[in-house]
N, C-alpha and C positions, 0 to 999 in steps of 0.2 A: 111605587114602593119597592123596597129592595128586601128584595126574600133570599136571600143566602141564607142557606142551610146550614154554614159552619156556626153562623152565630144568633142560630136558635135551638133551643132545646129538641130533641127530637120526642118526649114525650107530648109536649103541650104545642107544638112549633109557636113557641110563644121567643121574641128574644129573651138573650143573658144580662144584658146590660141596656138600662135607658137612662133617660135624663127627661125629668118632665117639666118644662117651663111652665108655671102656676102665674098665670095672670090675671089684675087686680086681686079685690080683697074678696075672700069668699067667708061664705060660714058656713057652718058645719055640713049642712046639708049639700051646698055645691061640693065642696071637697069632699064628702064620702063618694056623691059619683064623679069628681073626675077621676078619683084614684080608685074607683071600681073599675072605671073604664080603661085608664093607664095598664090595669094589673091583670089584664085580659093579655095585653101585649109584652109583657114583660116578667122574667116567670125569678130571676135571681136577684139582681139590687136595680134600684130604683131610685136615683139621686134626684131630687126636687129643688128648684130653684127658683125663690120666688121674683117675678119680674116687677111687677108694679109698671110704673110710666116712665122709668128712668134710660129709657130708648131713644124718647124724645128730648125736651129743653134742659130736664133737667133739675128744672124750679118748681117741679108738680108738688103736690101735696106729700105724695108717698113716699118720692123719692127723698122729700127731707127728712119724711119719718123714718128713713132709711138709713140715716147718715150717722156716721161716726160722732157728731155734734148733737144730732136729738138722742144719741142714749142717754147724753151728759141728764137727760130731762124726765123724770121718776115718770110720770104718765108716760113715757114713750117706751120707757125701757118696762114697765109693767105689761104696756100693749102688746110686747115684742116676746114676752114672756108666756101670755096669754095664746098670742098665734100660736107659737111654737108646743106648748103643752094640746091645745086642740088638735094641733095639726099630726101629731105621733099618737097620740090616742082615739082619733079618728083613723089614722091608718089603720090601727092595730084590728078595728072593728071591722074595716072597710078588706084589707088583702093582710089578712096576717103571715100568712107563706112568701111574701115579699121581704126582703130589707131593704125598709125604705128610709131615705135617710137628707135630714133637710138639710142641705148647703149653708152656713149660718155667717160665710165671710162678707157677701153681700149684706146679709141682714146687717149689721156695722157699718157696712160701709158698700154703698151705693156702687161704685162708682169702683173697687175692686175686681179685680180679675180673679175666678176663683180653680183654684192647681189641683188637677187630678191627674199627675204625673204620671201614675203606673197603671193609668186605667184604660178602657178601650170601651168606645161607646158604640152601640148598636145599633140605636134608633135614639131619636130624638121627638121626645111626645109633645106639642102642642097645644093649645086652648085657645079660646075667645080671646081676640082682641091683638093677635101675632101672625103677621100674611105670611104664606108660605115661603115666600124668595125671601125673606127678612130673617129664617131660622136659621142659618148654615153662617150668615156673615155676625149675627150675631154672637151667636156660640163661637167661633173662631176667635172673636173679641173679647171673649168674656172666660176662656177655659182655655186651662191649659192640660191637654189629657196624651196619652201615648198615639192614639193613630185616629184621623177624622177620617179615613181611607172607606170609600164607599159607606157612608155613616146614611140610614133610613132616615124618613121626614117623615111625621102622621099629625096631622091632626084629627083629634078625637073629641071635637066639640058636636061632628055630627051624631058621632055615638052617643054622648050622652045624652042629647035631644033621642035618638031614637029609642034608647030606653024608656025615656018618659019624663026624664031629669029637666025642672023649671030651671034656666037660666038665672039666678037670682044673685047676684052679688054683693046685696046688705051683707054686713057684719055684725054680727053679734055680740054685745058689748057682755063679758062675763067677771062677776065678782071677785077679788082678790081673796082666797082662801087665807091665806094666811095675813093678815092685817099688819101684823105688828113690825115686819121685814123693813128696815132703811131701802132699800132699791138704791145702793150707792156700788158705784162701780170700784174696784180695787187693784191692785197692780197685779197683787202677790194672792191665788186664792185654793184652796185646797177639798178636797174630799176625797173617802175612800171606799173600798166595799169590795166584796168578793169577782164583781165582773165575770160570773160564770154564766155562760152562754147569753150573751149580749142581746138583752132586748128592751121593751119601749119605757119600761123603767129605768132604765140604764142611760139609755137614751135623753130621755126628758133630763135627770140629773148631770149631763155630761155638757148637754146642750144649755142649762140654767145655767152652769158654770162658767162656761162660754163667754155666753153674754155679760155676767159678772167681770170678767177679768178681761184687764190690758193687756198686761205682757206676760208671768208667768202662770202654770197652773198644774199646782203638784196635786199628783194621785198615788193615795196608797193602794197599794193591791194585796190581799191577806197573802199567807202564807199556810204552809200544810196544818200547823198548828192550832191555828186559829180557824182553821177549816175541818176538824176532825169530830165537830160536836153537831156538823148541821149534818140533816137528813140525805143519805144517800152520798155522803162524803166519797166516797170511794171512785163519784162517778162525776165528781168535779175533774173540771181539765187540768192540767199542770198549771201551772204559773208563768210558763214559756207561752202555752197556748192563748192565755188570757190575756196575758202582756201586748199580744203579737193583734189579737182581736182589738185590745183596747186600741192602740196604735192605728191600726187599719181606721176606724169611725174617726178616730181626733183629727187624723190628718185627713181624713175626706172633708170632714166638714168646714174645717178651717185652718189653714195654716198659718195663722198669723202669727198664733200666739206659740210659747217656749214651754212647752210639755216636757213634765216631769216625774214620771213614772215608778216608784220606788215597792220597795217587798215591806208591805208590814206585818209586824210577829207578834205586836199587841195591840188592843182595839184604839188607841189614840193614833199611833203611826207620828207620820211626821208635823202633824198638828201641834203635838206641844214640842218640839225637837228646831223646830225651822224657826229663828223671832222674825224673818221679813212677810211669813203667810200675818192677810190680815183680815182675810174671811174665807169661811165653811159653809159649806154646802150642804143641808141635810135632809131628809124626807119627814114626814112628819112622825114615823114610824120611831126614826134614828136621833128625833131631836134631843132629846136625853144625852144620848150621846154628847151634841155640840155642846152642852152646857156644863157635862163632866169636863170638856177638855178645857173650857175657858176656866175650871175651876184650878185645874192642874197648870195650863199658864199663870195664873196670877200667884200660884202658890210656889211658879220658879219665877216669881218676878219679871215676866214677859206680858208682852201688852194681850190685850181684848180683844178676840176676836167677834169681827159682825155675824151672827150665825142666822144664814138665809134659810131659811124652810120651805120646803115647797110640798105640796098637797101630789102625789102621783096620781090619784084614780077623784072621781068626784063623788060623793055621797051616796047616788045611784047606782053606780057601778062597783063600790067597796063593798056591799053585801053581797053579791054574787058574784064578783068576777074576781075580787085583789088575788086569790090564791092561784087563778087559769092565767090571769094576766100577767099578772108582773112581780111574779115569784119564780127564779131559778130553779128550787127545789122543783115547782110545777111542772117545768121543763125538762128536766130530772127522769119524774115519775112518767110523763109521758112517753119516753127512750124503754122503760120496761117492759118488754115482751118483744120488742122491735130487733129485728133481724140487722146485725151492725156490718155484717159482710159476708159474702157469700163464701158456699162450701170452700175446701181448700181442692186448688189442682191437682189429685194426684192419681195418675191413670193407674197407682197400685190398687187403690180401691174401686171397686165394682160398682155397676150403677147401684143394682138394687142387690141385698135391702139395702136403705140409707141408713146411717148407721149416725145415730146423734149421741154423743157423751153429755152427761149431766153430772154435775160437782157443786161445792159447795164447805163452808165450814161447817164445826163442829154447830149442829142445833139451828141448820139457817134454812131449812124446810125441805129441802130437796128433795126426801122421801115423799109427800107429802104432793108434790110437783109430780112425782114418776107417776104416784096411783092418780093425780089426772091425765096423766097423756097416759094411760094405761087407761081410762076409759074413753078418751078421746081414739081410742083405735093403734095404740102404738103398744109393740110388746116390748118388754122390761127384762132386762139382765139386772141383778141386783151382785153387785159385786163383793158386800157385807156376808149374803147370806153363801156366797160361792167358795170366801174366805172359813167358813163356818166347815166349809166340806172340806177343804185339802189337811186341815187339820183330825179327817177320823183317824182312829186305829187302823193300824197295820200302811198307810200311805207311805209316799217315800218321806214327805214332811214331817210326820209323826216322829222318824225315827231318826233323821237327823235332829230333832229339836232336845228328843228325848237326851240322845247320845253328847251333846249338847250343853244342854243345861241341868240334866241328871232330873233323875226319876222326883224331885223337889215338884217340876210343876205337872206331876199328874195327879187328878185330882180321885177319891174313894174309887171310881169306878171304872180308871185305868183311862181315863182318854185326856187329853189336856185341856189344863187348867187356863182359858185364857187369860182370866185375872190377875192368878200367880207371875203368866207371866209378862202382861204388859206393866206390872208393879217391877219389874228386873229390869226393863228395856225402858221404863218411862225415863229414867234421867241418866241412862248411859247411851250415848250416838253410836260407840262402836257396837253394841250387840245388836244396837234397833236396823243399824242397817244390815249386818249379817242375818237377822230376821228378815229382812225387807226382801234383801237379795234371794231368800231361800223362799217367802212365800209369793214375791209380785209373779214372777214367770209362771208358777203353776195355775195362778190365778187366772194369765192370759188364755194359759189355756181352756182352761174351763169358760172362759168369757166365750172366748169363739167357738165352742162349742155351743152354747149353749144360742150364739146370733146365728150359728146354720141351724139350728134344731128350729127357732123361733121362723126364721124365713119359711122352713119347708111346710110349717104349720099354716103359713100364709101373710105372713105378718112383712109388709113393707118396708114400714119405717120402726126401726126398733131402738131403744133408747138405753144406755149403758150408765147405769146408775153407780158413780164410786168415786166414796169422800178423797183419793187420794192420786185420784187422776193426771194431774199433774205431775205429782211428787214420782210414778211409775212409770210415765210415761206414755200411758195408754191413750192418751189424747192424740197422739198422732196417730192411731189406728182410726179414727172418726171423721167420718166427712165434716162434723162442727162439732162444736161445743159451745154446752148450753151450761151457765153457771145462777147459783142460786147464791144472795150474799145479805147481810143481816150487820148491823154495828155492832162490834163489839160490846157493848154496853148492856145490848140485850140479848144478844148471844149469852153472857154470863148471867144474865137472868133469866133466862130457857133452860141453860146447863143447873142449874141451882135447883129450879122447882121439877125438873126433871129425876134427874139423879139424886136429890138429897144429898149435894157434896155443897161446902163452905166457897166462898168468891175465891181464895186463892187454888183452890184446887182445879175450879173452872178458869182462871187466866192462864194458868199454865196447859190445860186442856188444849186451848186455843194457840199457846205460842208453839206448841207441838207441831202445826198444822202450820203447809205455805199461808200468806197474807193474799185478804182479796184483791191485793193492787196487783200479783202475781198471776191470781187465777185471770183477772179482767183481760190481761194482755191476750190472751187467749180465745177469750169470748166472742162467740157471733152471737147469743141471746143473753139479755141481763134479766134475771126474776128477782123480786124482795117479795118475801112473806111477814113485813112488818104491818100493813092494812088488814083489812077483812077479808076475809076466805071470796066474796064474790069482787074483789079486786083483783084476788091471786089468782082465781078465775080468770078474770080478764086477760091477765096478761099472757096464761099460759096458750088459752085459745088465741091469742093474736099472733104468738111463736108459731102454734101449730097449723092455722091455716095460712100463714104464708110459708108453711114450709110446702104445703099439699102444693098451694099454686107454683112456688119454685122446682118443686121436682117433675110438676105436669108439662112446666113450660122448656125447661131445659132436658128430656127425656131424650132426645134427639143425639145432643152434644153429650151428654156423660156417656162415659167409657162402659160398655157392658162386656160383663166377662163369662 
């Protein structure tokens, strides 16, 4: 076996790259362990390829179930559908930390070579029924990838006997969920969807389509707009990222076919736009959909399209699992708390204390957040309450403001009026920054005053609470930053029941303030306080004890001053 180090993870020493030849037909239960056993060995993607008998004559049973000419054939292309949906939904059960992803050019077509040009294999996984001296001449023949240059061989049929895994290769014959579908192949075939962070739903839908379709196959992919009403919007990837991901899986799994990738900015896209697409793709969830857009072709006098439905999850698994499986938002909310990059390099800042910024829009909880890591053990700079101080009597603040804006915004009892005067500054830029300019630096100061007061008190990690962090600057005084963010939507409905001000008084509240897609660029931690307090719980404790294990294990290498 070939143990190079370069191409194995050094956390799991598992490889980065395999290819698992799946031989004969398995059901469920053989495939969860050979891909249990696969995913011991292989820790980042995991390209599966099913082999069948077509090594030998040719004329086997499978290999014609294989062929470009038995899809023409509703039972074959239903079976083939059938594999494919077990086979990603078993994964998902089986190694979910894998991307595992099934090669679907052979599934067409037997007798295909299938192109993984820019990829570089690791090992090469094995099963029953594939001699070892047969893996190396086979795969040469059958793949075309970047480098076979000292590529590993395992077979791992003995593992899954020594697990305890029965050999058992019956298949399992499963009912067609959705009954009513033609199972007709098309030239031209379409779907679309968000594609954020690509997984076994995505999958299953990208792969049905596959199969479906001869030669072209247009995908819409939404756009900012149409992405600004789901949960956690903020924390969707670009359009570039998603494009580039969707890309990456079409051309893995089959290059045959003419991919066509397009921005959509309303929910039809290129369904009712294109007259040669002449079937849709949709979950059962999205079927609505397919049946609005045939509504909207025939009402521009374009033909009908076939709308295929397919079931993602099975009956069993839709009660507990549709919203951890095969929901993006899922995906999303899971990133909450998770530490997205480490502290920043700069030998100005001192090891300890560690000094983490916390920000946030107007009403998106972050106070809220401080007083938990405020009883999880961290001390708290409140930059609100420090602003509250440079404005007393007799400061140097006091009396440029005074001098200023005249004795108008002091209030009965001679100290300033903050109200009067963020009512001056709220819709004029030039005074708001000559206020900005004259309170952010004293403010600094007070902050660091108040982060050596807290260290000598004993406090390690201390956390620097201030809505405008950004905007002053002071994020780059922080080993990280930690941002707290909320939709807009309900932001102004916190600002509302809050303060007792009308909707347009809370949007302009809000356009006051940098955008979360600003603060995010920023962020090593994301928090939402849109779920339940022992959610926001969760997340914040998951922030905070890998910050304790980050600074206990890199102790060594930070700069101490």
């Amino acid at each position: 076996m070939n143990t190079d180090n370069k191409k194995m993870t050094t956390s799991s020493s598992r490889y980065c790259t395999g290819l698992l030849l799946l031989c004969g037909n398995c059901n469920s239960k053989r495939l969860s362990a050979v891909l249990k056993a696969a995913s011991k060995h292989v820790a980042q993607t995991l390209y599966v390829q099913h082999v069948g008998d077509e090594r030998s004559s040719g004329n086997d049973r499978e290999s014609r179930r294989l062929s470009v000419t038995g899809l023409k054939d509703v039972g074959v292309l239903r079976a083939c559908s059938r594999r494919m949906w077990s086979f990603y939904t078993t994964a998902y059960e089986t190694c979910p930390s894998v991307d595992v992803r099934l090669l679907m050019t052979n599934v067409k077509d037997a007798r295909a070579a299938c192109w993984l040009p820019d990829k570089r294999l690791d090992v090469v996984l094995t099963t029953i029924g594939f001699p070892p001296a047969d893996v190396l001449p086979y795969v040469r023949s059958k793949f075309v990838v970047e480098s076979f240059n000292d590529v590993a061989v395992m077979d791992i049929e003995g593992q899954i006997k020594s697990d305890g895994h029965q050999v058992d290769d019956c298949e399992e014959e499963e009912e067609d969920t959705v009954q009513r579908n033609t199972w007709t192949r098309h030239d031209n075939v379409c779907l679309g969807g968000t594609f954020d962070r690509l997984h076994v739903g995505h999958k299953i839908l990208l792969s049905e389509a596959i199969l479906l379709c001869r030669k072209r196959l247009v995908i819409g992919i939404t756009v900012e707009e149409l992405n600004k009403n789901k949960v956690l919007s903020e924390l969707i990837d670009s359009i570039d990222v998603r494009t580039e991901s969707l890309q990456s899986f079409l051309y893995d799994v089959d290059l045959t076919l003419d991919y066509c990738i397009v921005p959509m900015s309303d929910p039809c896209g290129p369904s009712i736009t294109d007259e040669n697409i002449q079937c849709i793709v949709v979950s059962k969830e999205t079927e609505k959909g397919g049946l609005f857009v045939n509504e909207e072709r025939l009402r521009k006098g374009m033909n009908k399209l076939d709308v295929h439905t397919i079931s993602l999850l099975s009956d069993g698994q839709r009660e507990i699992n549709e919203c951890d499986k095969l929901s993006s938002t899922a995906i999303r909310m899971k990133e909450l708390g998770k530490r997205k990059r480490f502290s920043i390099d700069d030998s100005s800042l001192s090891k300890l204390p560690y000094v983490v910024g916390l920000t946030g829009g107007i009403a998106s909880g972050k106070s809220s957040i401080a007083k938990r890591l405020q009883k999880l053990g961290a001390g708290i700079v409140d930059c609100d309450k420090l602003g509250h101080e440079v404005y007393a009597i007799g400061t140097n603040v006091f009396e440029r403001i005074v001098e200023h804006f005249g004795r108008s915004v002091m209030a009965d009892d001679g100290r300033i009026d903050r109200k009067i005067l963020a009512a001056i500054v709220f819709d004029n830029k030039k005074e708001l920054h000559w206020l900005n300019a004259l309170l952010w630096p004293e403010i600094r100061k007070l902050k660091n005053e108040a982060i050596d007061r807290l260290f000598r008190d004993g406090f390690e990690v201390i956390v620097v609470e201030a809505a405008v962090m950004i905007e002053s600057g002071w994020h780059r005084d922080m080993h990280e930053l930690w941002v707290s963010i909320i939709s807009r939507k309900e932001a102004v409905k916190r600002i509302v029941s809050r303060d007792a001000v009308d909707e347009d008084v809370a949007q302009r509240r809000i356009d006051q303030q940098t955008t979360n897609v600003e603060r995010l660029k920023h962020a090593n931690v994301v928090f939402c306080t849109l779920w339940n307090e022992e959610y926001t719980q969760s997340q914040v404790e998951r922030a905070w004890f890998d910050l304790q294990t980050y600074i206990r294990q890199t102790a060594i290498s930070l700069p101490l001053h």
